[in-house]
N, C-alpha and C positions, 0 to 999 in steps of 0.2 A: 499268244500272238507269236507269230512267226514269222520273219522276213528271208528269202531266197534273192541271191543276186545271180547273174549271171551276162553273158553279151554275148549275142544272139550271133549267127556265121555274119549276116547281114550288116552287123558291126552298131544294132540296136542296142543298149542299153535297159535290162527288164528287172525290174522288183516286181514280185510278186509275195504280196501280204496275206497272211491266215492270221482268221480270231479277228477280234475284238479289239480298238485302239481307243482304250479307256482311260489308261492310265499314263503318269510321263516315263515308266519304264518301259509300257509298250510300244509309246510314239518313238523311243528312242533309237530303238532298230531301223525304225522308217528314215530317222533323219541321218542317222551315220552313213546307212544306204546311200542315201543321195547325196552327202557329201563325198562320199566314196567317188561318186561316178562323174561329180564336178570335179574333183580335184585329178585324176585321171584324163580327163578333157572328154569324156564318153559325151556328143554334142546331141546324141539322139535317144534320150531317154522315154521305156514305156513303164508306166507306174500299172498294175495291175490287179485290182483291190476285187477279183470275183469270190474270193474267200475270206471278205471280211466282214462281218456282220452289223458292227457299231463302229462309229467315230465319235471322240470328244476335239473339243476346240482344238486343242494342243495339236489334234491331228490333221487338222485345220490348217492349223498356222504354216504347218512344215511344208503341206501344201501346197500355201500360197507364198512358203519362201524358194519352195524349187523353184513354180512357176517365174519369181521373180529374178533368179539367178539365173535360169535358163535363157527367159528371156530377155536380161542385159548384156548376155553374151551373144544374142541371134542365134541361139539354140533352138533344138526342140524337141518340147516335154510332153506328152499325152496321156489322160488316163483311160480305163478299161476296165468292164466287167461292175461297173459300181452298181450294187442294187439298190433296190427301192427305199429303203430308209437311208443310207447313205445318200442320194442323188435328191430325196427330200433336203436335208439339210444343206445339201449345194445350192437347192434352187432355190430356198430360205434365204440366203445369203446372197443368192444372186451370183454365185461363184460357177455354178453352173451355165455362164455365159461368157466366162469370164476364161475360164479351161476348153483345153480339146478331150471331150470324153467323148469314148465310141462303145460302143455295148460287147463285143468280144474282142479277145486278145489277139485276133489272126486280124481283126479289119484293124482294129491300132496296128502291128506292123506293117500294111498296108499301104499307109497313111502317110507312112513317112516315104513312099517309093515316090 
């Protein structure tokens, strides 16, 4: 598993995730990430999971604690790219109603114009 950070000209905010988030050492890159980009004030974060294959809870949770940081602060957080076993376990959870997911990483940038 592999996390890239970066912030777009646009002044977005983008992880982009490779592999598999199975374990608490691979969720763990996910979560320093987005801590990273709260604590920076980055207010428009796009999370972009189109090269990640699996998710466990753990990777869940970090998830749904961006979502809740982002949005106590009237921020905003989007993810992208999630495929089909992924976006199963969103809609399991109902998380997938709960989140702004968009299917590529250009209409998530978009999103936030």
């Amino acid at each position: 598993m592999g996390v890239k950070t970066t912030t777009l000209p646009s002044g977005i905010g983008l992880i982009e995730v490779h592999g598999a988030l199975l374990s608490d050492d691979e969720v763990s890159g996910l979560r320093k990430a987005v801590t990273g980009f709260i604590e920076r004030g980055e207010k428009k974060l796009l999370i972009d999971f189109g090269a990640v294959t699996f998710i466990n809870s753990s990777a869940i949770g970090v998830m749904v604690s961006a979502h809740t940081s982002y949005c106590k602060r009237s921020w905003e957080l989007r993810f992208c790219g999630i495929n089909r076993n992924v976006h199963l376990v969103l809609a399991i959870t109902n998380l997938n109603k709960v989140f702004t997911i968009l299917e590529e990483r250009e209409a998530g940038v978009q999103s936030f114009t």
